[in-house]
C-alpha positions, 0 to 999 in steps of 0.5 A, a space after each residue: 500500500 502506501 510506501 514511505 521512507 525517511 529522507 535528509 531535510 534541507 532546513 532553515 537553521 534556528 540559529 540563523 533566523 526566527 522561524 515565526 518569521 520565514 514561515 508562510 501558509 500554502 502558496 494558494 491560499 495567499 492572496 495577492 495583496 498579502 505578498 508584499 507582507 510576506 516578503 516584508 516579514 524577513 530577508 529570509 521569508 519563503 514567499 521567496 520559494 514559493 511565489 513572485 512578489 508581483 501577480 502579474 510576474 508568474 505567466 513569464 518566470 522560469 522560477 530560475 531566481 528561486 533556484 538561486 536564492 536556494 543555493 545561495 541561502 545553503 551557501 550563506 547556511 540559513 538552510 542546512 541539510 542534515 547528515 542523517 535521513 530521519 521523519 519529522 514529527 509536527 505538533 501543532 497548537 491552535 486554536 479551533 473555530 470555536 475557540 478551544 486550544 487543539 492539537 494536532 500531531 503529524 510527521 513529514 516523510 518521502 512517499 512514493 508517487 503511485 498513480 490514483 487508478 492503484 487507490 493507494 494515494 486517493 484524491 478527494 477532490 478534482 483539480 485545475 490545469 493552470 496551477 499544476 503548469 506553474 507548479 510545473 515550472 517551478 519543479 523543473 527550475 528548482 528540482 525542490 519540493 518546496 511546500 508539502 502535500 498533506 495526506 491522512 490515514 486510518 488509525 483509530 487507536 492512533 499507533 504511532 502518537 507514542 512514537 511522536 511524543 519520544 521525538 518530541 522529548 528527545 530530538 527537538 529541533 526548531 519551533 515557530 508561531 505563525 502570523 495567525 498564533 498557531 504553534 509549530 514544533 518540529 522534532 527529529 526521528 531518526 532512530 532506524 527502528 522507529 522509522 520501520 514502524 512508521 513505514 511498517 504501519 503506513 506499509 498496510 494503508 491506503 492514503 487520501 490526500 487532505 490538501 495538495 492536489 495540484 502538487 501531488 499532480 505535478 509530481 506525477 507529471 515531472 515524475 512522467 517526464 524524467 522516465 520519458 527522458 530516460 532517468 530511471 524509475 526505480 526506487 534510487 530515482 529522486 523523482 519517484 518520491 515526494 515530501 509528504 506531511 501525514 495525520 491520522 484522520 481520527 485523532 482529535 485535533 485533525 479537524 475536517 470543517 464544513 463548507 456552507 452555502 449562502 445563497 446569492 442570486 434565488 428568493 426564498 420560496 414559501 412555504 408550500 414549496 419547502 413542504 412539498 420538496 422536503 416531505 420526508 424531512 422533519 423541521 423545527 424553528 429556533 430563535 436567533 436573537 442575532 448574528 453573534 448568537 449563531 455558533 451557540 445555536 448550531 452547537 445546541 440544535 445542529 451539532 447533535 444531529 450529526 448521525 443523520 442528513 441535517 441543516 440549518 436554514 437562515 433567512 435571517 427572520 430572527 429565526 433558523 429551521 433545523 432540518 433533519 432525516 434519517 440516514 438509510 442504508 446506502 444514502 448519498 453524503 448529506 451535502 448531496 443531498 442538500 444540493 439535489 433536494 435544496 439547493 436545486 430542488 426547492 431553490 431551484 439553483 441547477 448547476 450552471 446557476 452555481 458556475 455563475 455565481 448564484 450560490 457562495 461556499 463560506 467557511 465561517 458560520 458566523 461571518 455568513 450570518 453576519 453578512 446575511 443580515 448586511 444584506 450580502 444574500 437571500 439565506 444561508 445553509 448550514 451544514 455538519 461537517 463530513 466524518 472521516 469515514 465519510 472521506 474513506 469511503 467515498 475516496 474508497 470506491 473511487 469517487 471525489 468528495 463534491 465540491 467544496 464540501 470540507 476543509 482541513 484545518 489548520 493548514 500545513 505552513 510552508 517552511 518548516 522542511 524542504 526536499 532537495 531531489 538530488 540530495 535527499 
């Protein structure tokens, strides 16, 4: 199954820079007018191996220039490349959507590319072109995997969290808070029966990748072309592997959030039409005082239904419907079922309604709420989050999850290890 290997991590040196600083988030999540931040934070940030400063700058660059700032910062040794393969275990502290302290443990490791027709690495979601061709570019300028693609596996008894908690004490190496406050703690693996346990495990399962799509396809792409130019594809070929970041999906701070639905651009339909299109659903109505008092009311109304197919409908009245059905045997995702019956069905927002803009996908509750009220749409829909069974189950039989339907949270910042391909 999934095939994983300890490796030798090129990384900034703690004693040369503030790791707080030269951290940043995936590059696909940083917007444009958040570059020049970035690049501001530190001389020694790693926007600088990740994106150019100006937008308008990607359709022309090669990325050579991101090849020359990494070798001149292993020449100047703010980036040192360690002696020994190891795995790096990450604990990350942070602070959840409702406010509680959470943390989430994980490691970095080489996994072996394998095409998604195997269902050893499964993808939940589909992907663009435009992305992957820059990723594309920067692969071949750099011959680096420089921001990590993150993969969750199965383990309800969470087998390897004794493995980590040793690293922790034994092999701390580095240690950042990022601009959002979480906290990053980095440790060492590299006692060679430990890693065989690690990979033993790894050695049974299937993998899904959380987040990361694109790059995991542009590995597999740059992997295609160094075969096709004759490079091998045996286990000693560097392009057969890619750094990976993996979770357990079941431990308590891996956190798949929901995706909710404002509705934009329809009415809201009376009565009659909700009665007639969701016959098989019951429905209660709460009171919602205002916006702020949201997350509450979900937590107390929606939250507990999370074993059958239910949502909160807000048409900022003052009041919200909880509505629910049972689950059936072999019954579609909730979040399918939702687009099919109400979204579309009492709506009446088909697909191509939705490719224009008619419906929006926000991640925060009770922002939605709040905008709902400042006039920003008709009414909103909130959703429970999937399960991780949800995600392995679809991802199992070969199918993606649908649009916009989870997020995976916190995300994985960009620095703390890197891959050189040739000298891993």
């Amino acid at each position: 199954m999934t095939r994983a290997k300890a490796f030798r991590s090129l990384r900034y040196d703690p004693a040369r820079v503030d790791l707080g600083k030269v951290v940043v988030p995936p590059y696909d999540v940083i917007a444009a007018e958040e570059r020049e931040g970035f690049f501001a934070r530190d001389p020694h940030n790693a926007i600088r191996l990740e994106l150019t400063r100006d937008v308008a700058e990607e359709a022309s660059t090669d990325y050579a220039q991101v090849r020359e700032t990494l070798d001149a910062w292993k020449r100047d040794a703010v980036l040192i490349q360690d002696e020994k393969p190891a795995l790096y275990a990450l604990r990350q502290s942070f602070q959840g959507p409702d406010g509680s302290v959470l943390m989430r443990e994980g490691f970095f490791a080489l996994l072996h590319l394998e095409d998604y027709a195997r269902g050893i690495v499964r993808p939940h979601e589909l992907t663009m072109s435009g992305p992957k061709a820059d990723r594309l570019k920067m692969l071949r300028a750099t011959r680096a995997n420089l921001s990590v693609v993150f993969l969750l596996y199965e383990d309800r008894s969470d087998s390897l969290r004794s493995l980590m908690a040793r690293a922790f004490e034994e092999a701390a190496i580095g240690n950042a808070e990022d601009a959002s406050g979480a906290v990053h703690q980095l440790a060492e693996l590299s006692d060679p029966e430990a890693i065989g346990r690690v990979c033993d495990f790894l050695s049974e399962r299937s993998t899904v990748i959380a987040d990361g799509h694109h790059r995991y396809e542009t590995a597999l792409a740059y992997r295609d072309e160094q075969r096709a130019a004759g490079k091998g594809s045996g286990d000693d070929a560097p392009h057969e592997w890619l750094l990976a970041y993996f979770a357990n999906a079941y431990a308590p701070g891996t956190l798949l959030l929901p995706i909710h639905r404002l509705v934009v651009a329809a009415e809201v339909p009376a009565q009659e039409r909700w009665d007639s299109r969701l016959s098989e659903w019951t429905r209660k109505s709460v009171r919602l005082e205002s916006a702020d008092a949201l997350p509450a009311l979900l937590a107390e109304h929606l939250e507990p239904l999370a074993d059958r197919h239910a949502f909160a409908l807000d048409d900022a009245s003052g009041e919200v419907t909880i509505f629910q059905r049972p689950r059936a045997a072999g019954d579609d995702l909730t979040v399918r079922l939702i687009h099919r019956d109400v979204i579309e069905g009492v709506f009446g927002i088909d697909d191509d309604a939705v490719r224009k803009g008619a419906l929006a996908f926000p991640k925060s509750a009770l922002q939605t709420a709040r905008d709902l009220r400042a006039g920003q749409g008709r009414a909103a829909l909130y959703l429970n989050p999937l399960s991780p069974d949800d995600v392995f189950q679809v991802t199992g039989v070969g199918e993606v999850l649908p649009q916009k339907s989870t997020f995976f949270f916190p995300k994985l910042p960009t620095g703390l290890v890197f891959r050189l391909l040739d000298h891993s």
